[in-house]
N, C-alpha and C positions, 0 to 999 in steps of 0.2 A: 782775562775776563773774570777774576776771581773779585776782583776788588771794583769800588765804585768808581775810584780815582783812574780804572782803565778806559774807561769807556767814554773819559771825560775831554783826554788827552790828543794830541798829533800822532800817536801813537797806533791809534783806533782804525786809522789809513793803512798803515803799514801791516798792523793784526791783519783788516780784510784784504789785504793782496800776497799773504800769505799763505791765508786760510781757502782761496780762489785756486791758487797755483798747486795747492795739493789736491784739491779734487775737481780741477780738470773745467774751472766755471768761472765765470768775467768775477771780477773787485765790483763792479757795479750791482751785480746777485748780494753779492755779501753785505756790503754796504746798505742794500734796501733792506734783507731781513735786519741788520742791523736796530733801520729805522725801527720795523717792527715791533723790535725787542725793546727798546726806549719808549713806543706810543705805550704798549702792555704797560710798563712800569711803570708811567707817568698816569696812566690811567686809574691804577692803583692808588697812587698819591692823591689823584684828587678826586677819583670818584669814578664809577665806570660807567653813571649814565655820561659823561661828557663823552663828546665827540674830539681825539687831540690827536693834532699831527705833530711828527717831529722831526727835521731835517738835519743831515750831517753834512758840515762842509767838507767837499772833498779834498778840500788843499789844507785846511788847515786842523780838521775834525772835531772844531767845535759843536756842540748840540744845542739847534733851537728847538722851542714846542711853541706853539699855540693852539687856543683850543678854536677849533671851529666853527661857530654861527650861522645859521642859512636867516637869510630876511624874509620875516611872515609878517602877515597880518590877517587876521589874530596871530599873536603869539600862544601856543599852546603847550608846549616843553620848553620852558624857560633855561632850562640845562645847553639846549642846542638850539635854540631857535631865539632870535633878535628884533624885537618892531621895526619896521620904515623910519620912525623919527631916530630911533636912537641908532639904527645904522648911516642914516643920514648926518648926524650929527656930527658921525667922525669922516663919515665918504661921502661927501653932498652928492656923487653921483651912482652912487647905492641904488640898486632898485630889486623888489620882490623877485626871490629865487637865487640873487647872489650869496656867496659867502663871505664873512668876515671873521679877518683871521685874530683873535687876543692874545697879543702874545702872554706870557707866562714864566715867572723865573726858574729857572734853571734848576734841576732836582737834583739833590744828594742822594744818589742809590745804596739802598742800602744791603746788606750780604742775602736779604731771601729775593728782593726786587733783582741783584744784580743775576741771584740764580737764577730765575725765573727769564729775565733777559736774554742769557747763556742757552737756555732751553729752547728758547723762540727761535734764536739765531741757528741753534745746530738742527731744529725741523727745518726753516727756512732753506738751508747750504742744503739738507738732506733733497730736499723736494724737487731743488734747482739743479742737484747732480742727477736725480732719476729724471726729470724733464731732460737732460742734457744726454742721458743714454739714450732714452726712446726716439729722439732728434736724432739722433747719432747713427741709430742702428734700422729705424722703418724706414731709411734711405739705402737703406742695404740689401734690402729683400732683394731674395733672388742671386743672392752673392754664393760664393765657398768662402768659409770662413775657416781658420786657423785657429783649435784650442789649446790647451791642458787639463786632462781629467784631473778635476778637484776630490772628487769623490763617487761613488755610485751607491744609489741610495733605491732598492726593492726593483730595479733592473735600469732604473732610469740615471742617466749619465749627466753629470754637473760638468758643465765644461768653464773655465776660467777663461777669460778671453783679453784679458789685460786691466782693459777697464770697464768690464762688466764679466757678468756671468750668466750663462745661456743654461738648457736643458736638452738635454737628447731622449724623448721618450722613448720606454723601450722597444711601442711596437715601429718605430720611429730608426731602430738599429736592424743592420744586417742580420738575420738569422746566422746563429752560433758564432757570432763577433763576441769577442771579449776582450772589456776595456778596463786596465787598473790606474790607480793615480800615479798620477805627473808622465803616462803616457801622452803622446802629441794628435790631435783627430781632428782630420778632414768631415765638414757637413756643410749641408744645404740651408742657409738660413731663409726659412719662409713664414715667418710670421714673428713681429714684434707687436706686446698688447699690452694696457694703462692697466694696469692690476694695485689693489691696496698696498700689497707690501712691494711695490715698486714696475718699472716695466721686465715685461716676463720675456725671453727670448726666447723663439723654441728653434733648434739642430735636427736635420733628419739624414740620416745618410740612404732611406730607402725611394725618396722620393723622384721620380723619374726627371725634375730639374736640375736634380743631382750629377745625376749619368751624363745632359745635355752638357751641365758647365764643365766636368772632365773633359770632355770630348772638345770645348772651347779652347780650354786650356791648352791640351796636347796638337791642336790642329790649326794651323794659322790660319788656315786658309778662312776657317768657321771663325776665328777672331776677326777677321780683317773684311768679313762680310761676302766674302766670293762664295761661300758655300751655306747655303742656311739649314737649320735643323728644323725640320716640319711637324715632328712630332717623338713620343716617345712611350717608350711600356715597358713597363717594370714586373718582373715576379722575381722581388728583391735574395739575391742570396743563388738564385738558378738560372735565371736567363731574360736576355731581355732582347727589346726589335727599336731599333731607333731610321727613320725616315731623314732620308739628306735630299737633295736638290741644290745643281754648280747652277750660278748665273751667267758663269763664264763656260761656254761650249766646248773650251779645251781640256778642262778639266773636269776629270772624274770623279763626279763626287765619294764615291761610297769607297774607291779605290785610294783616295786622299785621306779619307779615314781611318782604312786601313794601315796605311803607311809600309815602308820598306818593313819586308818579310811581317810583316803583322806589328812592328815595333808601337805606331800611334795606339792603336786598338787595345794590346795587351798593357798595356802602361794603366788604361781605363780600367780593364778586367784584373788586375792585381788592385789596383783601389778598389774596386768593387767585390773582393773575398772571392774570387774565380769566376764571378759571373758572367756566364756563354751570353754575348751580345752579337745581336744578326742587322748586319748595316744594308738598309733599303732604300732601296730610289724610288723617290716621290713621284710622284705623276698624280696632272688635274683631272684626269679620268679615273672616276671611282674603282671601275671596274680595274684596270691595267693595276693600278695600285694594289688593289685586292689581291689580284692574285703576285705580285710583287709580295707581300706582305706575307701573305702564307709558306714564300719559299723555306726549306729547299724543296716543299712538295710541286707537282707539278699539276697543272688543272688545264682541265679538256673544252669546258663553257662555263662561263656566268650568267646569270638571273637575276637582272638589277627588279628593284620594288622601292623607288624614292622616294613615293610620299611614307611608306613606312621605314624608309632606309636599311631596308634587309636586301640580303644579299645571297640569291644559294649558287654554291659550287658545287660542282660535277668533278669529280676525279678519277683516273683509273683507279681501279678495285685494289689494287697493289699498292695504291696513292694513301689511301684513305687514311691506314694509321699513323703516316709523316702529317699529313693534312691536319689531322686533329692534333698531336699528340700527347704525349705521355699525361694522363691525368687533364687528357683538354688545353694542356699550355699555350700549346700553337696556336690553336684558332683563338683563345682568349686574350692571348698579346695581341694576334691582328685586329683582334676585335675593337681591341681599346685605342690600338696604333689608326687603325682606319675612320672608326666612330660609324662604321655599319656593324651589324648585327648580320653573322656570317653563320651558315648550313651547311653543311659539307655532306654531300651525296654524294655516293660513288655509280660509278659506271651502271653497274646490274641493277642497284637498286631507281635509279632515274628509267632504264630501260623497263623493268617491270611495273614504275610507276604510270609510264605512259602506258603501256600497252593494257592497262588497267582501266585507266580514263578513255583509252578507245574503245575495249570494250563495252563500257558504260555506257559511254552515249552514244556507242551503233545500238547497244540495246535500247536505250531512250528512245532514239529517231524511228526504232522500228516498229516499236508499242505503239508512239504517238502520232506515227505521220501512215499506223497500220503498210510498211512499205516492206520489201524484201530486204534483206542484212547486206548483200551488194551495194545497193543505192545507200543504205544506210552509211555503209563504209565510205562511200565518196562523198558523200556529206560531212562527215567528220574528217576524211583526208584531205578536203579544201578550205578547214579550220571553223567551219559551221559548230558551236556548242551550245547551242537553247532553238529550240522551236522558232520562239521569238527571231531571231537570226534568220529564217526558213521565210515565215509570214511577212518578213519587211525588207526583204533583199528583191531589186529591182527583177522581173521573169528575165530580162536580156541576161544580166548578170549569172543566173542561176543557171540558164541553157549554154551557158559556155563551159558548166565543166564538161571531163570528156566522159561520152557514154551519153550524156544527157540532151533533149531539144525541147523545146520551147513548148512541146505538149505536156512532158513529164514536168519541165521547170513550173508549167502554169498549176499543173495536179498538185504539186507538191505546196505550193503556196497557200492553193486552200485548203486542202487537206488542214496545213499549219493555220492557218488563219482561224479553220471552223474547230480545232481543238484547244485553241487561245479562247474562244467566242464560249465554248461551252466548258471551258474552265473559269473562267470569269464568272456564268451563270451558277455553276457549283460553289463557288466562293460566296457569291452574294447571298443564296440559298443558306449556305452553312454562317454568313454575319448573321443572318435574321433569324435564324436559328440560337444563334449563339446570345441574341441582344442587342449586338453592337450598337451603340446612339448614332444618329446620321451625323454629328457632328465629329465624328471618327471618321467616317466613310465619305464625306468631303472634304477630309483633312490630305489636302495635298503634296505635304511633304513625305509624307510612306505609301509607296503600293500598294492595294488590292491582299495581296498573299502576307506582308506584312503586319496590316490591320487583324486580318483572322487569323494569323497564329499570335497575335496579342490577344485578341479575344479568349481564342483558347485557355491563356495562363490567366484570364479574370480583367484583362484591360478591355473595359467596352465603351468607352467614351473619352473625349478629350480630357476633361478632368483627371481621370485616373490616368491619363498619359503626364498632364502637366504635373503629377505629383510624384511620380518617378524620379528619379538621381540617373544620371548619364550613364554609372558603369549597370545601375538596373535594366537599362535598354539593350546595354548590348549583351546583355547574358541573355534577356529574353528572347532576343529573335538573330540568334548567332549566325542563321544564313542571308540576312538582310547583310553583313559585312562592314555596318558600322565601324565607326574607328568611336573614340572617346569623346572624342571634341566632336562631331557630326551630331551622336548620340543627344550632347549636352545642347548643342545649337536648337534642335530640333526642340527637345524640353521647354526651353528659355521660349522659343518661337511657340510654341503651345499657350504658355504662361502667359505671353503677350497678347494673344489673341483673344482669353479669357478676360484680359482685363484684371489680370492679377498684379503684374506690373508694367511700368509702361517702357515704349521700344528705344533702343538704346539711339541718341540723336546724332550722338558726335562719331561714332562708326558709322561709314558706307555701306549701302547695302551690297554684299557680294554678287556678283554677277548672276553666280549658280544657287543662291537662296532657294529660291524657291522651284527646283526641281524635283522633282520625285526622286527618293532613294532608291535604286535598283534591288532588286532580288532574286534569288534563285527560284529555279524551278519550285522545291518545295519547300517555299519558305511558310 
């Protein structure tokens, strides 16, 4: 490609399926940047407002050009643009928007044109090998890949991969792994991206798809589909929890993972730098899984919470530090393995929390409903926790606990009824006191106790509700038990009813919209 006479030549065929085969890309790639590099230099020749194409035969690699023409009327760049009559002239069935092609004789390149040529063509091959890697290898996500450390450049690992080359970042490597050049390295290929200086690969060896694919490899059963991997957690370098589940009833999953004397499993834990991994059985019950999850500790009861997906455990006292352990590990791989939000109470301390909260509300019941601490205690032993509870529980209901009849059940109701009725009066006293606008205090989606402890912090009318931010709601009135999205609902529903903005069309109105948010006693 040094001289004009090369590019003029049969020749020109053989150069692009030469120049394809060394980096890995069709004769057809080459061939077009080819064109490329002839349009530049022809364009040169005659001028760069022309518009000129140039064609290379593939059989015999003679080069045409012509320059381009679109048919206007008006003509306004007479460089590329041709009237109606004089494209008719030559193509009677010419018509406005077509192209015509002039041809053009054939150029002698000369040695800055042919370098410049040369230039076009080696971006061209360049662009069409990086498009050829990125094709190559964003179908690979997800793979183990086989490298050769090229180098290690400020902790991050260059890996050679044949016909590319990948990156290992270092937070990306096992802790205290050390990798020199032209040693051989297993990683997780999870991300291929269009970068200027070409596509970028990134290698991880700490990634928990990592662990999965070992564990593919080493186990057929998990290649061949009978056994599937449901999840995984990493604390790269110290220990990790991986979830199995057999489709097939005869086989065990987590014991197939295992393999004769631990052979499957250890095979993973020497690629993985010693890392302790604890094979668990899936199950579609969150709870069963949970405490699966936390083994080898052992748990006494769970406390599922789904719509916030927390989870508390109860364990014996002696449990507690396997339950959690060292530095939090345990429970934090279950955490991640499970995707609930996991509490770990022990024995005494759940026993002294309960007998806390009976306390409490024998003392409540017996302030509010003015009764003996007895009656009190079997109000709360038959799971009674708000007044409220007391005032709107059926009398039959109420005279059937034991100790109780239908006189004491009827006292007890109003008692609760008339300390609801003159709580409500003190509430209302302390809005009017406070300012509150009526259009707070007909505002139906908050409580009564919720309205005036917003009063309290400066909120006395819908306005100043509608201008609120959602996480502002719920700090303000933390025993109403908002969640985030409730808070925000409720905002937006504010806003809308001011006519600030208007209600949303294409969402359904939810069922429980427009309920009153619940509250605590002293909210």
């Amino acid at each position: 490609m040094d001289t004009s006479s090369t590019l003029g030549r049969a020749e020109l065929v053989r150069v692009a399926e030469t120049v394809a085969q060394e980096k890995g890309i069709s004769a057809e790639e080459v061939l077009d940047a080819m064109e490329q590099a002839v349009q530049t230099a022809a364009r040169r020749k005659y001028g760069l407002e022309h518009e000129i194409k140039a064609e290379i035969d593939r059989r015999t690699g003679d080069i045409k050009l012509w320059r381009v023409l679109e048919v206007a009327d008006p003509v306004e760049d007479h460089t590329r643009q041709i009237s109606l009559e004089d494209a008719q002239a030559r193509h009677p069935a010419a018509q406005i928007g077509d192209q015509i092609y002039d041809p053009l004789p054939p150029i002698d390149l000369g040695r800055i044109a042919a370098q410049s040529a040369k230039q076009v063509i080696v971006q061209r091959v360049r662009e069409a090998e990086r498009e050829r890697q990125y094709n190559e290898y964003k179908d690979r996500i997800g793979e183990i890949v086989v490298g050769e450390v090229k180098r290690v450049e400020h902790g991050n690992v260059l890996v050679d991969l044949g016909r590319a080359e990948a990156i290992v970042r270092r937070d990306e490597l096992i802790p205290r792994e050390l990798f020199r050049p032209k040693d051989r390295i297993r990683a997780y290929l999870y991300d291929v991206r269009h970068e200027t200086r070409g596509p970028q690969i990134f290698l991880s060896r700490t990634h928990p798809g990592f662990m999965a694919k070992l564990f593919e490899q080493e186990v057929p059963e998990i290649y061949d589909g009978i056994i599937e991997i449901k999840a995984c957690a990493r604390d790269p370098g110290s220990r990790a929890k991986i979830a199995v589940v057999s489709k097939d009833s005869s086989i065990d999953p987590v014991g197939a993972c295992v393999g004769m004397r631990g052979s499957r499993v250890q095979a993973v834990v020497q690629e993985l730098g010693g890392e302790k991994v604890d094979i668990i059985p899936w199950s579609p019950d969150p709870a069963t899984f949970v405490v699966n999850a936390l083994a080898p500790a052992e748990v006494s009861k769970v406390v599922l919470d789904p719509e916030a997906k927390r989870i508390e455990v109860i364990v014996p006292d002696q449990q507690q530090h396997i339950a959690i352990g060292r530095r939090g590990q345990n429970v934090r791989l279950a955490s991640q393995l499970t995707g609930w939000d996991i509490d770990i109470v022990s024995d005494s301390q759940d026993r002294e929390r309960r007998q806390r909260e009976f306390r409490e509300l024998t003392e409540m019941f017996m302030e509010s409903l003015n009764v003996e601490e007895v009656i009190a205690q079997l109000l709360v032993t038959e799971g009674f926790t708000s007044v409220q509870d007391v005032a709107y529980t059926e009398t039959e209901e109420l005279a059937e606990i034991e100790g109780f009849d239908e006189e004491i059940a009827e006292a007890l109701k109003e008692r609760a009824q008339a300390f609801l009725e003159e709580q409500e009066q003190n509430l209302r006293a302390e809005a009017q006191a406070l300012g509150i606008a009526q259009d707070l205090l007909d505002y139906d989606r908050l409580e009564l106790p919720v309205i005036v402890e917003l009063g309290r912090k400066g909120i006395k009318s819908l306005e100043d509700l509608a201008d609120l931010a959602g996480d502002e709601l719920v700090e303000l009135v933390p025993a109403a038990g908002l969640t985030a999205e409730e808070a925000g609902d409720i905002i937006m529903d504010a806003r809308v009813r001011l006519g600030w903005i208007e209600a949303p069309s294409a969402a359904p109105q939810d069922a429980e919209a427009g309920e009153p948010v619940a509250s605590g006693e002293g909210a």
